[in-house]
C-alpha positions as CSV (number, residue, x, y, z in Angstrom):
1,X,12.4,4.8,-11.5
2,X,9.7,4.4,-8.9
3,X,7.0,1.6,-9.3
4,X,3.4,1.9,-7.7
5,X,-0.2,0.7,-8.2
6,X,-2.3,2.8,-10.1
7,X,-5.7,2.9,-9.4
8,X,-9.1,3.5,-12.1
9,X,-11.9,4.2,-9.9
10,X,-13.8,4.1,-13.3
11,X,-13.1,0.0,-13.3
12,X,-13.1,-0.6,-9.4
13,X,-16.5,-2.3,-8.1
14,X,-16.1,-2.4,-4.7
15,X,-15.7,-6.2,-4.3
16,X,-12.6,-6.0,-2.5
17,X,-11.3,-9.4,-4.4
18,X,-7.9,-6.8,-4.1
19,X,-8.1,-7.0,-0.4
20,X,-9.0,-10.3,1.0
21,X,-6.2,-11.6,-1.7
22,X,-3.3,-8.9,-0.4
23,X,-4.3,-10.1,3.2
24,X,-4.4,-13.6,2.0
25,X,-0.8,-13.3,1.1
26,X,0.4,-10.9,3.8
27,X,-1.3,-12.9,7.0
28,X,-2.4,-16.1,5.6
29,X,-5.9,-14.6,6.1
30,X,-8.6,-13.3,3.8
31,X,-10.2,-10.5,6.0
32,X,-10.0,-7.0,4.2
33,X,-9.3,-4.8,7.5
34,X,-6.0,-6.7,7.1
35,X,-5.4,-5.6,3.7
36,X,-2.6,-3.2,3.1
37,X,-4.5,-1.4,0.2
38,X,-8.2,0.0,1.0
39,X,-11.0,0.3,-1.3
40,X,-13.2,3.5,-0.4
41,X,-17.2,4.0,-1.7
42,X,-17.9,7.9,-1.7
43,X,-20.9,9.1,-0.5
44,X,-23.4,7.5,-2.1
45,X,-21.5,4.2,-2.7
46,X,-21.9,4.5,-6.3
47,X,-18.1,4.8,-7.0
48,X,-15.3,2.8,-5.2
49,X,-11.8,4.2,-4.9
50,X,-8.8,1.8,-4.5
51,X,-6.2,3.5,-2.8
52,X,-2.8,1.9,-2.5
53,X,0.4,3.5,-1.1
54,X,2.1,5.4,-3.8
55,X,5.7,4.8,-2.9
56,X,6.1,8.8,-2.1
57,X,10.0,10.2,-3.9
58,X,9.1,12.4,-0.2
59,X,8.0,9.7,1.7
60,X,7.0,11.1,4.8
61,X,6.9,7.7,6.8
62,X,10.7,6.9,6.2
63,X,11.6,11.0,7.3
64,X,9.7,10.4,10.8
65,X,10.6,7.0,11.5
66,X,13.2,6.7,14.6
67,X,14.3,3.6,14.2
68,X,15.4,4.1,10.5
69,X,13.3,1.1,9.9
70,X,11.7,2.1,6.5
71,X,14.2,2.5,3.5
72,X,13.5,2.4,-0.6
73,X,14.0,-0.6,-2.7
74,X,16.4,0.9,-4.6
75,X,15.6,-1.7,-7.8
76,X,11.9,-1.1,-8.1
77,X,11.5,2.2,-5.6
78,X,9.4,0.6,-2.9
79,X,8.8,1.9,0.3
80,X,9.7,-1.0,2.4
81,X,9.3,-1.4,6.7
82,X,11.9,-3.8,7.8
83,X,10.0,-5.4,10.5
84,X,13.5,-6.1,12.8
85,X,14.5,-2.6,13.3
86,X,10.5,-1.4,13.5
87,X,9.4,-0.7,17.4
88,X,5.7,-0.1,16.6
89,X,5.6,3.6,17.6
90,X,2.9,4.4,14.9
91,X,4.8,7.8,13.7
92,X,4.8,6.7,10.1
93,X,0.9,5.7,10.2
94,X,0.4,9.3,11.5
95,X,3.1,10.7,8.9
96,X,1.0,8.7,5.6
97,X,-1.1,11.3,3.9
98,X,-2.8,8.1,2.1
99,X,-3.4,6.8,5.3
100,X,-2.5,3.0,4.2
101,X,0.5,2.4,6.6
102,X,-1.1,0.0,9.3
103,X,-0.2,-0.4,12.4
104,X,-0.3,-4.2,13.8
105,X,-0.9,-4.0,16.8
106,X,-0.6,-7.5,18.6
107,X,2.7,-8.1,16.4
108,X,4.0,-4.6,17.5
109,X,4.7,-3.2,13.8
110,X,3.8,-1.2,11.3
111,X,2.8,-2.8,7.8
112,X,2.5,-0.9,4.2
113,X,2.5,-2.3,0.6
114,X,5.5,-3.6,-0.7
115,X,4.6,-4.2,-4.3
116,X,4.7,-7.6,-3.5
117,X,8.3,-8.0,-4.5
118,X,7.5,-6.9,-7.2
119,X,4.5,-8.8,-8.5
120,X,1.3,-7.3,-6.2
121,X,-1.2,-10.0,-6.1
122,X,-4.0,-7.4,-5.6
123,X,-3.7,-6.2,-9.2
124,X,-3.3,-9.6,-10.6
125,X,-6.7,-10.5,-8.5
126,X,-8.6,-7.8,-9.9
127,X,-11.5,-9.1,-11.9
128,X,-12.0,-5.3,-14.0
129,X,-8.6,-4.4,-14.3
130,X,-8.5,-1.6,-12.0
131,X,-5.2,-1.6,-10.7
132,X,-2.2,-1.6,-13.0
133,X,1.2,-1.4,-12.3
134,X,2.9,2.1,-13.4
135,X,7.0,3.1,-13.9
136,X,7.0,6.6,-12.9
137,X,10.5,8.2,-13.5
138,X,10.3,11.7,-14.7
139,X,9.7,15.1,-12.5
140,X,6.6,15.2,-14.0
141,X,5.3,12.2,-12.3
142,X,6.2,12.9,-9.0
């Protein structure tokens, strides 16, 4: 069973409440280029698109990464970075078809969503409801 964020663009205003509290809790900061989650206006900036990583069954970042630093979390099927064994080499941002694996540069690492351990404080900081958590566990839903 593989847990991620799902995202209703229909709901999502653009406020980015879902960013500055992810990089609240992830750097101690509230600024939204630190977020580990993006919220993207299309064209016209009518409608905003939260995109969150989406815990890939393929993931591409843990298949390119040398340092075997990026494993699942085999209770809730995270995508996780252990932050020891990473060396920075941005393979895995380059790998993300989502583009939401950061690299931090001063700190030398690379950073993604990690569900929060399980309880991501971007959906419970959403003020419309547009991120849920989802169980996806059939071949269907990969």
């Amino acid at each position: 069973m593989r847990t991620v964020i799902y995202t209703n663009f229909d709901l999502c205003t653009g406020c980015a409440i879902c960013q500055m509290s992810c990089s609240e809790y992830k750097t101690g900061g509230t600024n939204p280029r630190l977020a580990l989650l993006k919220v993207v206006p299309n064209a016209d900036g009518l409608i905003h698109q939260p995109v969150t990583c989406q815990q890939c069954q393929n993931a591409f970042c843990m298949k390119v990464c040398p340092a075997e630093a990026i494993y699942r979390n085999e209770e809730n099927g995270a995508v996780i970075i252990n932050e020891e064994k990473c060396h920075g080499c941005g393979l895995c941002v380059k790998a993300c078809q989502k583009d939401v694996v950061l690299l931090d540069k001063p700190a030398k690492k690379a950073r993604k969503c990690d569900l929060c351990a399980g309880e991501p404080v971007c959906v419970k900081s959403c003020p419309t409801g547009a991120l849920e958590i989802a169980k996806l566990g059939g071949a269907k839903d990969e």
